[in-house]
C-alpha positions in Angstrom: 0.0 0.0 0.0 1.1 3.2 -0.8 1.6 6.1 1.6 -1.0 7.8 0.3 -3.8 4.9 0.8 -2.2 4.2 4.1 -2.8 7.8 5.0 -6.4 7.8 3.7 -6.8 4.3 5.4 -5.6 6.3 9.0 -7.7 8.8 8.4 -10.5 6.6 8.4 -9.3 4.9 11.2 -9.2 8.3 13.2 -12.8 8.8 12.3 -14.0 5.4 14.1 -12.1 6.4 16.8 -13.8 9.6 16.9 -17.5 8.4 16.5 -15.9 5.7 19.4 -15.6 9.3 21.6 -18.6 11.6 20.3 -22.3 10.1 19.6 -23.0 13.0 18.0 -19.5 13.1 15.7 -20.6 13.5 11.9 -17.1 13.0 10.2 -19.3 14.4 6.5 -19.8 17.6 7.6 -17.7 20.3 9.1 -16.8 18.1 12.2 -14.1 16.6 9.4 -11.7 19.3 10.1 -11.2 18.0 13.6 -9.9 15.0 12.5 -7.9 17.0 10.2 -6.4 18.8 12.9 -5.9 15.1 14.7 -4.5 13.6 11.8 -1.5 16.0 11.1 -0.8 16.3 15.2 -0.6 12.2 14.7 1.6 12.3 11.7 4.3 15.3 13.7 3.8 13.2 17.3 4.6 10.0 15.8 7.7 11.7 14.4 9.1 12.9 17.3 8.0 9.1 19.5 9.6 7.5 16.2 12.7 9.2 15.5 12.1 9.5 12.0 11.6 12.6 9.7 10.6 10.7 6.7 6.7 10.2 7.0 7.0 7.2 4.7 8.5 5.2 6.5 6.4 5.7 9.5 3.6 4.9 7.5 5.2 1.7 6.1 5.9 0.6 9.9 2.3 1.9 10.8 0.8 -0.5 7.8 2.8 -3.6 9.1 1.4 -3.0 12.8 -1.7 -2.9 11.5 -1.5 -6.0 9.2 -0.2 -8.4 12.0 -1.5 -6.9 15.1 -4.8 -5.5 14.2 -6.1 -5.2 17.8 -3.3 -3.8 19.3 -2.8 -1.1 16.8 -6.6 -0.1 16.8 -6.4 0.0 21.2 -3.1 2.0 20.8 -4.8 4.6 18.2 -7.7 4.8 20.5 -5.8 5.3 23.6 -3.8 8.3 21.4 -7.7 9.8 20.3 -8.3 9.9 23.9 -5.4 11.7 25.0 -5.7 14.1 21.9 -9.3 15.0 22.7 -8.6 15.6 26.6 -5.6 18.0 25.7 -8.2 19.6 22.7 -10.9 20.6 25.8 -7.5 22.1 27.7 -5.9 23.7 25.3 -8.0 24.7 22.8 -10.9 28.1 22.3 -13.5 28.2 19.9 -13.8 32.4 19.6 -17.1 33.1 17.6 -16.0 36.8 16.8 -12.2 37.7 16.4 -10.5 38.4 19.4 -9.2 42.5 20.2 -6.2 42.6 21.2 -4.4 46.4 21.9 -2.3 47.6 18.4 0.9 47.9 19.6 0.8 44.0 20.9 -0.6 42.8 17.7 2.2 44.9 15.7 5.0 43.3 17.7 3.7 40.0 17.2 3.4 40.9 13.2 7.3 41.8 13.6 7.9 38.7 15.5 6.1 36.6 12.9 8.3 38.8 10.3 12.0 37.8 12.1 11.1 34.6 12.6 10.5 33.7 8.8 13.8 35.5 8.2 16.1 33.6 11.2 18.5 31.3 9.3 17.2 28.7 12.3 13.9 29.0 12.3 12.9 25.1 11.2 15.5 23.7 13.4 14.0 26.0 16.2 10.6 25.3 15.3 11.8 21.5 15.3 13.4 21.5 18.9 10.2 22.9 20.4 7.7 20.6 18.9 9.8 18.0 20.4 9.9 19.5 23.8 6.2 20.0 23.8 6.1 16.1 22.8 8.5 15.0 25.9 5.9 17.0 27.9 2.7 15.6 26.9 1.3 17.5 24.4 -0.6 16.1 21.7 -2.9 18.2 20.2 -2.5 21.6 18.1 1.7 20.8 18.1 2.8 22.6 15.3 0.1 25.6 16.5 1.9 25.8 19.9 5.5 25.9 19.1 4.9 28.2 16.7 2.9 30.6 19.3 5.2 30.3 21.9 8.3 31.2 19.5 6.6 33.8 18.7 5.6 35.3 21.4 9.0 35.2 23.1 10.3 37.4 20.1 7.6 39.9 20.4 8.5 39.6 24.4 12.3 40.7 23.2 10.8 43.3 21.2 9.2 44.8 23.5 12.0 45.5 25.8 14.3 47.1 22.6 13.8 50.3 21.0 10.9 51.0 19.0 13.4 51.0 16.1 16.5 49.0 17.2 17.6 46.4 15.0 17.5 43.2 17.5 19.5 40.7 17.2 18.1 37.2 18.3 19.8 34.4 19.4 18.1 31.5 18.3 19.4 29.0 21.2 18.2 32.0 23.4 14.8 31.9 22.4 14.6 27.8 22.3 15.8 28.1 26.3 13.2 30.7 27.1 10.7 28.5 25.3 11.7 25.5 26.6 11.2 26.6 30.1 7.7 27.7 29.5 7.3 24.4 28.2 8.3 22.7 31.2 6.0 24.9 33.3 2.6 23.7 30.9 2.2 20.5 32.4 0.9 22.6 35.6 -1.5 25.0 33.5 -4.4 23.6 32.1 -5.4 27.0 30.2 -6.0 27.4 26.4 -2.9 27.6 23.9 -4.4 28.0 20.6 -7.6 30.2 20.3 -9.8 29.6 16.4 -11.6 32.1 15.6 -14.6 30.3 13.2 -18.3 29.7 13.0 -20.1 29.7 16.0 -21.0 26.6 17.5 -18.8 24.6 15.4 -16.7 21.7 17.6 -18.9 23.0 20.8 -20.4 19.7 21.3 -16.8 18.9 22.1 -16.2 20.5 24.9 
């Protein structure tokens, strides 16, 4: 089987899971982005548990689990759904209308965004967080998260420079400061990752 069909085969997988966890869970109709959102937090978790970059070859291991220990690899991906959907409750808001924030934050995190795409380290930075947030139990919204908490420690540098300085970041600096909030999260149980989009949608979920 191809990756791709193994993918699409996961995905389905996912969505039993799913209906397993919520009655009401209609995977034809918008509730499919959830999984969505499940399905690529699987594919960058199992990277980090794995130790392998090349999503390939996960899925080629994932196929073979699946082929001669069908039981065990359905209880394993329903233990994983469970954990996902806890930590989406925790750590994720639904916002119905867009959420105000003052200017001058919401222009230092546009800079922040700004330097980041330009730091000749960004993906290994980005890379080293996901997998801290992994060794700390983190499951859902990954990708979301490290890039959130990146950021907002460069718009927290930011704020202490000059209007107009040129700062100079220090990648390993940043991935320290992160890492310690990191370390911290497994004691907070607040939100991470606020989507703003229609209301209602993913509130039977809560």
């Amino acid at each position: 089987m191809s990756a791709i069909n193994f993918r699409s085969k996961l995905f389905t997988l996912l969505v039993k899971e799913f209906e397993t966890f919520i009655p009401q869970f209609k995977p034809y109709t918008t509730d499919y982005q959830l999984v969505v959102y499940a399905s690529k937090d699987f594919e960058t978790w199992l990277k980090v548990k794995m130790d392998i970059d090349d999503i390939r070859v996960i899925y080629k291991r994932l196929e073979e689990d699946l082929r001669n220990n069908p039981r065990d690899f359905r209880t394993s991906l329903n233990f994983w759904v469970d954990m996902w959907l806890k930590k989406w409750r925790e750590r994720v808001r639904i916002l119905s209308t867009k959420f105000e924030m003052p200017r001058d934050h919401v222009e230092r995190i546009k800079r922040a965004r700004k330097i980041l795409q330009e730091m000749d380290w960004k993906n290994e930075l980005k890379a080293m967080t996901i997998k801290k947030l992994v060794e700390y139990g983190e499951v859902c919204m990954i990708e979301f998260i490290a890039d959130n908490l990146v950021v907002e420690e460069i718009a927290k540098r930011l704020q202490r420079a000059n209007k107009d300085a040129i700062v100079a970041l220090d990648p390993l600096s940043i991935y320290s400061a992160v890492s310690s909030r990191i370390m911290r999260l497994p004691k907070e149980r607040g939100p991470l990752v606020y989507l703003n989009i229609k209301p209602n949608l993913f509130q039977n979920y809560y």
